[in-house]
C-alpha positions as CSV (number, residue, x, y, z in Angstrom):
1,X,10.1,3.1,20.9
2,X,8.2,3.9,17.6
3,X,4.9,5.0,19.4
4,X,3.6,8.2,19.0
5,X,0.0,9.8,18.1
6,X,-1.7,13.0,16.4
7,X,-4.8,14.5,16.8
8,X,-6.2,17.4,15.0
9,X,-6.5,15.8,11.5
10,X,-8.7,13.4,9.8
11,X,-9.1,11.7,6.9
12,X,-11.2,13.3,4.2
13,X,-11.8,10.9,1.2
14,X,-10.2,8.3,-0.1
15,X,-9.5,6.6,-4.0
16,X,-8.2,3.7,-6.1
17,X,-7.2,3.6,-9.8
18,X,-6.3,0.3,-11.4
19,X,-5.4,-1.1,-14.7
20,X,-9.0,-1.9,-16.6
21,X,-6.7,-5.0,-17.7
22,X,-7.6,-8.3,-16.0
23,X,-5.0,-10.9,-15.7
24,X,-6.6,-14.2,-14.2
25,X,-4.3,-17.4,-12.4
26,X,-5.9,-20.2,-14.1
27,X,-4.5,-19.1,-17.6
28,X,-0.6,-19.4,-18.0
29,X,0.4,-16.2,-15.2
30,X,3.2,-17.7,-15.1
31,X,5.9,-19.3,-17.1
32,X,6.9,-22.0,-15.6
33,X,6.5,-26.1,-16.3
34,X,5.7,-26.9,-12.3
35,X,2.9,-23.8,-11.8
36,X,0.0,-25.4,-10.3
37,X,-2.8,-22.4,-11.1
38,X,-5.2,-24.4,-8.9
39,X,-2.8,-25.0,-5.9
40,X,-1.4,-21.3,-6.4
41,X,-5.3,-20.0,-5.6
42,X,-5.7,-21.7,-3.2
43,X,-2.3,-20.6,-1.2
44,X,-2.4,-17.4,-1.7
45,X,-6.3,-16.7,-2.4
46,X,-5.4,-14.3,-5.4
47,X,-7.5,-15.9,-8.1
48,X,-6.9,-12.3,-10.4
49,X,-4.9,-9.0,-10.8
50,X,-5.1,-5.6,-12.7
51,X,-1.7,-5.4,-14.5
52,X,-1.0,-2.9,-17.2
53,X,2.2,-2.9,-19.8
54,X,2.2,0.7,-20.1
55,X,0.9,2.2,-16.7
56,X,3.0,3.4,-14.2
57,X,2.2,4.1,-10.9
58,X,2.2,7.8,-11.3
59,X,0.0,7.1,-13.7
60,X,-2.2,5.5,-11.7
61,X,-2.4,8.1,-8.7
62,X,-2.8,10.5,-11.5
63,X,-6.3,9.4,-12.1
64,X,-7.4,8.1,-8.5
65,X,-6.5,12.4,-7.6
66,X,-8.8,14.0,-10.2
67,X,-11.4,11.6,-9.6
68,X,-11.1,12.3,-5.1
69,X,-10.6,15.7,-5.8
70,X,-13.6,16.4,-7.5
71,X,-15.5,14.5,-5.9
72,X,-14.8,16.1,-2.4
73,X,-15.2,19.4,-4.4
74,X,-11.3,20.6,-3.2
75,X,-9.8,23.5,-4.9
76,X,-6.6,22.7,-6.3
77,X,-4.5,26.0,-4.6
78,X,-5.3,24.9,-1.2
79,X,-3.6,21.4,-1.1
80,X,-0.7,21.9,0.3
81,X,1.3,18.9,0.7
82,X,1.5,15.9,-1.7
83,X,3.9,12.6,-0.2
84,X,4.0,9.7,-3.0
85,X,4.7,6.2,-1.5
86,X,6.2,3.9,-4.0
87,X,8.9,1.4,-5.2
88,X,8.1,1.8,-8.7
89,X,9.0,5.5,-9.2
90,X,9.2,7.1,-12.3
91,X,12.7,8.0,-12.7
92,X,15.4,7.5,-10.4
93,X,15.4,11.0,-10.4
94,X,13.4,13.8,-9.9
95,X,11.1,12.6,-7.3
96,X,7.9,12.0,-9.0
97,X,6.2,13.7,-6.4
98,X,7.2,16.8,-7.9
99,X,5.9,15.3,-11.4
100,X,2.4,14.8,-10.0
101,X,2.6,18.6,-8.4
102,X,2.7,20.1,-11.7
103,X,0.3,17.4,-13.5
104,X,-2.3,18.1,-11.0
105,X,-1.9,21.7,-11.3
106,X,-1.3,22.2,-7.7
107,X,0.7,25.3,-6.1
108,X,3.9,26.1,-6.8
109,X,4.3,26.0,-2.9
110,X,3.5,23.3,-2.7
111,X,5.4,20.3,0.0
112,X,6.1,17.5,-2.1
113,X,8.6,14.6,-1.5
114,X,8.8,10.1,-2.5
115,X,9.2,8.3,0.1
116,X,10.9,4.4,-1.2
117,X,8.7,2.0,0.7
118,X,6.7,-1.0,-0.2
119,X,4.1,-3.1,1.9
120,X,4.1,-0.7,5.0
121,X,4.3,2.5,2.9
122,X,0.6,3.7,3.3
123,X,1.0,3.6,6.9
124,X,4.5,5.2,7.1
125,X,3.5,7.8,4.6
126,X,0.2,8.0,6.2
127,X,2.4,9.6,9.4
128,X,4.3,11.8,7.4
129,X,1.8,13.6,6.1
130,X,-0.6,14.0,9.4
131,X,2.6,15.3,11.2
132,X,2.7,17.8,8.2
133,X,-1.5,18.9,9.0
134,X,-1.4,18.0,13.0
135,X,-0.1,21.7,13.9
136,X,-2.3,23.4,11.1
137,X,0.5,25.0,9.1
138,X,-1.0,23.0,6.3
139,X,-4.5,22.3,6.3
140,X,-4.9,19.9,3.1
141,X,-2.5,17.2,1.8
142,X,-2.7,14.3,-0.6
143,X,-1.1,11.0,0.1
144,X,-0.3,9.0,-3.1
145,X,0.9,5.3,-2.7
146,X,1.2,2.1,-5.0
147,X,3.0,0.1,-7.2
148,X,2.6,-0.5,-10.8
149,X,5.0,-0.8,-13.8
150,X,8.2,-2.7,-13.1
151,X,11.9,-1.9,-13.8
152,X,12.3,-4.5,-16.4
153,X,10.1,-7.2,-18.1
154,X,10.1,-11.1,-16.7
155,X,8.2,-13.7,-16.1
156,X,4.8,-13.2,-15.1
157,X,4.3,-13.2,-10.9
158,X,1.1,-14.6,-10.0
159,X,1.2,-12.8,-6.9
160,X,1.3,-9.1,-7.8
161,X,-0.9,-6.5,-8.9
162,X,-0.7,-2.7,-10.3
163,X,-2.3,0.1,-8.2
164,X,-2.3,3.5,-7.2
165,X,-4.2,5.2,-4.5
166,X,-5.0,8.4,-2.7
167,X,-6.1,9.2,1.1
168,X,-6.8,12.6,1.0
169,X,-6.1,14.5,4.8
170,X,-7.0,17.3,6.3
171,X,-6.6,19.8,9.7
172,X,-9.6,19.2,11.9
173,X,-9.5,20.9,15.0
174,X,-10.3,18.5,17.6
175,X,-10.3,15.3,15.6
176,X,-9.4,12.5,17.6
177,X,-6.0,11.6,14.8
178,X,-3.7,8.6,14.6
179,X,-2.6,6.2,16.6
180,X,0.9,4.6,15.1
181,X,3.3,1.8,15.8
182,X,6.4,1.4,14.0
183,X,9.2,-0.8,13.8
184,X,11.9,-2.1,11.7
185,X,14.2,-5.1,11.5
186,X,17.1,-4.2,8.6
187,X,18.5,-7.7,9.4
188,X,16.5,-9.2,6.8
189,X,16.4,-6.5,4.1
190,X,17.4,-9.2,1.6
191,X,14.3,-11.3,2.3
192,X,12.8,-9.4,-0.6
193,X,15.1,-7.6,-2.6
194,X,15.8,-6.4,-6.2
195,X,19.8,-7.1,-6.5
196,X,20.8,-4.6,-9.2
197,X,20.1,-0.8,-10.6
198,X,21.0,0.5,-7.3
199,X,24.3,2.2,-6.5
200,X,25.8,-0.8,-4.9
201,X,24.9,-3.2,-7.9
202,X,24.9,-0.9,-10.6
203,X,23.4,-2.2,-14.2
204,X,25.7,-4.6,-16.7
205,X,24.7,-6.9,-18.9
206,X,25.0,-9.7,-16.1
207,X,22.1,-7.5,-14.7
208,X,19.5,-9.4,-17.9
209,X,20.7,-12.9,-17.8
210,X,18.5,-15.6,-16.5
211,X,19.3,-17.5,-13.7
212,X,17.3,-20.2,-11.2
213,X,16.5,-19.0,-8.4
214,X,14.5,-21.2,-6.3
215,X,12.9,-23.0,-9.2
216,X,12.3,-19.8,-10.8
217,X,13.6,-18.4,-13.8
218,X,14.6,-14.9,-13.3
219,X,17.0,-11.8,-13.9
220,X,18.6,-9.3,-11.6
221,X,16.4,-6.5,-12.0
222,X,13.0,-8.8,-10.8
223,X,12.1,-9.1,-7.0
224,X,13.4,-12.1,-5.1
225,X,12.1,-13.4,-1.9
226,X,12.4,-15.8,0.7
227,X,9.6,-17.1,1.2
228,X,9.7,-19.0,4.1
229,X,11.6,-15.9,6.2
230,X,8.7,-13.4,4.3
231,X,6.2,-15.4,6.4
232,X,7.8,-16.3,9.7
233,X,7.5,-12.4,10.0
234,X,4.3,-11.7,8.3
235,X,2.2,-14.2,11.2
236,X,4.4,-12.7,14.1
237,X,4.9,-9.2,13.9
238,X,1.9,-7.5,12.9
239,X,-0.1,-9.3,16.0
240,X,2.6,-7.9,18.1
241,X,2.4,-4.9,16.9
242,X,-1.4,-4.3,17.4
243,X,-1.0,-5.5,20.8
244,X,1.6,-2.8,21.5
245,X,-0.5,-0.3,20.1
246,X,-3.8,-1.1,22.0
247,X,-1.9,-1.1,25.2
248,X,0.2,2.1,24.9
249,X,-3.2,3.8,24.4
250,X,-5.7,1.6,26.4
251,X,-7.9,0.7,24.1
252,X,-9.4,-3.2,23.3
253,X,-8.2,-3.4,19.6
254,X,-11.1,-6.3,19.5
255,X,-13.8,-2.9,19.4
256,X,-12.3,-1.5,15.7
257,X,-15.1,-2.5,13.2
258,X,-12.5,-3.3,10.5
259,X,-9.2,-4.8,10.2
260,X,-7.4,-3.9,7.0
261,X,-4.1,-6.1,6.7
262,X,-1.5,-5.6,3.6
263,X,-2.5,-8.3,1.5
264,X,0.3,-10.2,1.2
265,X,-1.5,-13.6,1.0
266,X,-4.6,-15.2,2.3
267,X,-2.6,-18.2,4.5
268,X,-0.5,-15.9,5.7
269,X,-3.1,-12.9,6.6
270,X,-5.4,-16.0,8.1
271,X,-2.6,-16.6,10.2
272,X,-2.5,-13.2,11.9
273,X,-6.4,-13.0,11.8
274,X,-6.6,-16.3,13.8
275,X,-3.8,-15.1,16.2
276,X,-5.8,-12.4,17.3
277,X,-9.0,-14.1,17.4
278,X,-10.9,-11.9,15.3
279,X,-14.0,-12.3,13.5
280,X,-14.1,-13.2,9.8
281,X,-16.4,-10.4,8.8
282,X,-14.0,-7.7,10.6
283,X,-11.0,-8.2,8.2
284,X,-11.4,-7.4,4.9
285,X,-9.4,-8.9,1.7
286,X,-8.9,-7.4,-1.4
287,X,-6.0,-10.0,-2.9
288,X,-8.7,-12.3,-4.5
289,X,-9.5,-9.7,-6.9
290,X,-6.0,-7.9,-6.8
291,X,-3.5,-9.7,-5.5
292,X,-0.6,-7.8,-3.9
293,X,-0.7,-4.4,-4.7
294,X,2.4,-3.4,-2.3
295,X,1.9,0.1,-0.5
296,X,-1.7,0.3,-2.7
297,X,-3.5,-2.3,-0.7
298,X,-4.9,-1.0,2.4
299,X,-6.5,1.8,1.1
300,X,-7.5,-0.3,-2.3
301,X,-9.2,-2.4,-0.3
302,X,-11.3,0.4,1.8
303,X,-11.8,1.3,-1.5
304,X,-12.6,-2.1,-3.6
305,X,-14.6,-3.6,-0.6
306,X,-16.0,-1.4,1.9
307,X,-17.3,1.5,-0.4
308,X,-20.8,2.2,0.4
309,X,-20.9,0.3,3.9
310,X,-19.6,2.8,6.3
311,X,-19.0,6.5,4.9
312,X,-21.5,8.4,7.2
313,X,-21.1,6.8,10.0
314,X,-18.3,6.7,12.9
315,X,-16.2,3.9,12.0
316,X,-13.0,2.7,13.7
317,X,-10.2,1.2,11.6
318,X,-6.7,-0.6,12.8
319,X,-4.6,-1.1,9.8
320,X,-0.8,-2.8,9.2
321,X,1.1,-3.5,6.2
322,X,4.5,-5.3,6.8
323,X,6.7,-6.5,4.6
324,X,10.5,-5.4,2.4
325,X,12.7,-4.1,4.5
326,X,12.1,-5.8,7.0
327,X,9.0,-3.2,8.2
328,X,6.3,-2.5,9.8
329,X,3.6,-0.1,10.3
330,X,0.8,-0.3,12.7
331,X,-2.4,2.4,12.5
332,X,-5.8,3.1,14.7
333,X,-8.0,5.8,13.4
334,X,-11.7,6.8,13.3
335,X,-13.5,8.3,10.1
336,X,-16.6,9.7,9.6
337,X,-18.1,11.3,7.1
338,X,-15.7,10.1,4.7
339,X,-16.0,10.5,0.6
340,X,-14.8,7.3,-1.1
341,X,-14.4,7.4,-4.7
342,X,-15.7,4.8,-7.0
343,X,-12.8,2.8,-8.1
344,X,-11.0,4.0,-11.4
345,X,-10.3,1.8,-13.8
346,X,-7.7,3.0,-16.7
347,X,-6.3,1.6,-20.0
């Protein structure tokens, strides 16, 4: 059973860089004859996104790290430890992990490694990097997640937004930690998929033509989902999860002061809210003025929306993202003192 915790660390600061580019719903998002821009808002509650044709998400992370790095006043040589969540990576090799090492100017000793995840990703890196800190072999570390430029060109998604983000984390001796829950459920990894440019459907020319797909128009390199499988999970396990959580370490999950979902869309996250009977002004959405920003959108939306309301004071947070893979991340941690950078906006 995925349940495990560590103390000893905490959260230092955390930052968000997005496109300065503003893409609303009600224009033409989308190419398609049957898009309903008003219906589409309303569904989903994503009324705008940040999307950039020339950002990547390296990019992105890039400028969210200089801007939480100076503002916490860090010096470069002692960060340790740099983990970059993303789908969107910049080549399919090296890991661009070791590309933002040497951008940043951090050490050459630096720990530095991708991990391929997309809507649980800040949660799943978010352990990998306090196991890294929880012993004190490393005492500072960066965590780097989002999503941003895509593989090939399409159609426009209404859905989707580009972001990159950075939780910075460091050794704190007796600091209460993390709190995780993980799980995984490979049996529907083709509930959101992108079919070619891996090893097992490698690129051809098939890989660019247009096909239907579910009254879409798409090719082979652009994410596919089904829909109504995406949300049978999205309502069910991420209340499950939190229950498991608050049980293996006896706490009421109805005392955190903020619930930070992955902001998949507002139905579905009103779902899960309304399953665990928790008040509106505890969970906190980002997606109108987003969207989806993948493995970016629980700390963007700390970020975005919470900046300013709860920095010096002890706060307690349970977080989830879920989503491709099937997978699922669950989170309970306290901050205090906390530096959140204002939110970067980039061209």
């Amino acid at each position: 059973m995925a349940l495990f915790e560590f103390k000893n660390v905490r959260i230092a600061g955390i930052s968000a860089g997005v496109p300065a580019n503003i893409v609303c719903n009600d224009d033409n998002a989308i190419q398609s004859g049957n898009y309903d821009a008003a219906a589409f808002v309303e569904t989903t509650g994503v009324r705008q996104r940040r999307v950039s044709e020339k950002l990547t998400t390296s990019d992105l992370c890039y400028g969210a790290a200089e801007r939480l790095i100076a503002d916490l006043k860090w010096d470069k040589s002692e960060i340790e430890a740099l983990v970059f969540v993303s789908q969107t990576a910049d080549y399919i090799l090296p890991a661009t992990a070791c590309i933002l090492q040497n951008r940043l100017g951090l050490s050459k000793e630096c720990y530095a490694e991708d991990v391929s995840l997309g809507c649980s990703g800040w949660v799943y890196g978010l352990s990998n990097v306090v196991s890294l800190l929880s012993t004190g072999g490393v005492k500072k570390a960066l965590l780097l997640a989002g999503d941003a430029k895509k593989r090939a060109e399409g159609p426009r998604d209404p859905l989707f937004g580009h972001a990159g983000t950075v939780t910075a984390l460091e050794y704190s001796e007796g600091a209460k930690g993390f709190q995780f829950h993980f799980g995984t459920d490979g049996s529907g990894y083709d509930a959101i998929i992108i079919p070619d440019g891996g090893s097992r459907n490698q690129v051809s020319l098939q890989s660019f033509e247009i096909q239907e797909v579910d009254g879409k128009m798409m090719h082979r390199f652009q994410t596919r989902m089904n829909g109504m499988d995406v949300f049978a999970f999205g309502i069910s396990v991420p209340p499950k999860s939190i229950k498991k959580l608050s049980q293996k370490y006896d706490f009421d999950y109805m005392d955190a002061d903020y619930f930070i979902f992955h902001q998949a869309n507002m139905k579905m996250n009103e779902k899960i809210r309304t399953k665990l009977k928790l008040e509106e002004d505890k969970v906190i959405y980002s997606m109108p003025d987003f969207g989806n920003t993948s493995s970016a959108s629980i700390p963007l939306t700390i970020v975005a929306k919470l900046k300013g309301k709860f920095e010096n004071r002890l706060v307690k947070f349970i977080c989830c993202g879920f989503g491709v893979g099937l997978s699922w991340g669950t989170v309970a941690f306290e901050t205090e003192n906390i530096v959140v950078s204002d939110l970067v906006e980039m061209e």
